[in-house]
Structures are given as structure tokens and as C-alpha cells.
C-alpha positions, -999 to 999 in steps of 0.1 A, spaced: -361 -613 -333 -369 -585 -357 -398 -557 -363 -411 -536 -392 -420 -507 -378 -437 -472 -390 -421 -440 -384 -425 -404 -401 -440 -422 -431 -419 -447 -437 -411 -488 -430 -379 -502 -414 -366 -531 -405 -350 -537 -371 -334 -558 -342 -321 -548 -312 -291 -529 -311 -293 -517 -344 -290 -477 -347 -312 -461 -373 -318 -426 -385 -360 -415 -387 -377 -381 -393 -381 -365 -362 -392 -382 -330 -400 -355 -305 -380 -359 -277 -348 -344 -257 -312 -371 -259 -310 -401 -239 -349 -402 -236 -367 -437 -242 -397 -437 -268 -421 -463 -278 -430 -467 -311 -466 -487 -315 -469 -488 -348 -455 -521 -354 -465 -537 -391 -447 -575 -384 -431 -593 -357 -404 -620 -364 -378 -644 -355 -377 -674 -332 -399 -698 -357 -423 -678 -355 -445 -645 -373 -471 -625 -365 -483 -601 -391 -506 -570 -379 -539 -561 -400 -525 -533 -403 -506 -533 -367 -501 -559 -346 -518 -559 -313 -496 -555 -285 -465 -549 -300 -439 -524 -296 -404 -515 -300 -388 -493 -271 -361 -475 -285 -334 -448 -269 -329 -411 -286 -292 -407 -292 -293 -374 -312 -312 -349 -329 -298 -336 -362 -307 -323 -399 -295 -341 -427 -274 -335 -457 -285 -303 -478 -306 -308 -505 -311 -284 -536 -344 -283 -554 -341 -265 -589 -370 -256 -615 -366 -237 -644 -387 -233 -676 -370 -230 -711 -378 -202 -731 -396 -177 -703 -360 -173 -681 -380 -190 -650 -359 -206 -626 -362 -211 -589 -335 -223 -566 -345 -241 -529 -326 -257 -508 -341 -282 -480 -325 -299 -446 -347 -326 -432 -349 -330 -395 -338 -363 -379 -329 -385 -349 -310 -408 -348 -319 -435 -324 -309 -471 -312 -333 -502 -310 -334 -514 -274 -365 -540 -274 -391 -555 -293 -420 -566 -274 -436 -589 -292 -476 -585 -285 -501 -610 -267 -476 -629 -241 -453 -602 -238 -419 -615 -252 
């Protein structure tokens, strides 16, 4: 069975077990989150797609660290008028692993 969920802006793709990096769930290690924003539910023969979510579903998932990401330089300059700005940038993340996918209306 598989899920697309909706974290921090953006869509992934999981089953359980799989470990997955996301913006920043708020949250202290080893705690359990669910995330409701569920866009599809598959697997098993069978699909359920949510308008937008589906109803019912969710996917319980276990924090296993909170971390920044790689260092990333932003750098704008202008030709001619010696403009140039340097910024760097560290986006927050955890990292978490996929326990369950509940699968809306019956539970499974």
C-alpha cells in the first residue's frame, strides 16, 4: 500500500518503512505525528483519490531527527552599476520514517 501525501508544500510518495526528509514538522525525536493531508491512497487493487484530500485518511509517521540541510548560496549582481549581493540559506528539516497508512472509510 502507498500514499501521496502534503507536507511543507510539497507531494511525496510513500509506504511504510520508507524514511523521508520534509520541511520542518514541529515536534521533539522519537515523537509520532499524523499527517492528514493525504492527496491518494493505493495498493491492494484498489484507489481512492481525495477531492482534494481523501476522507479519513492518514499516514502516522515517527520523527527520527531534526536537522538543516546542505548550505545554499544565493548571488545577485547587476553589470555595469558594481551591485552584487551574497546570501546564503539552510533550510530546516526532519527527517522521519513512514510507520502506517490508514486508508480512510473502513479503517485499513
Amino acid at each position: 500500500m502507498f500514499a501521496i501525501i502534503e507536507t511543507g508544500g510539497k507531494q511525496y510518495m510513500v509506504e511504510k518503512g520508507q524514511v523521508l526528509e520534509v520541511e520542518k514538522i514541529e515536534g521533539k525525536e522519537g515523537a509520532t505525528v499524523e499527517l492528514d493531508r493525504v492527496l491518494f491512497v493505493g495498493g491492494e487493487g484498489r484507489a481512492r483519490i481525495g477531492k482534494p484530500f481523501v476522507e479519513g485518511a492518514k499516514v502516522k509517521a515517527t520523527i527520527l531527527a531534526q536537522k538543516r540541510g546542505p548550505k545554499i548560496i544565493v548571488f545577485k549582481k547587476k553589470a555595469k552599476t558594481g551591485y552584487k549581493k551574497k546570501q546564503g540559506h539552510r533550510q530546516y528539516l526532519t527527517v522521519i520514517r513512514i510507520e502506517e497508512i490508514i486508508g480512510g472509510e473502513n479503517g485499513s
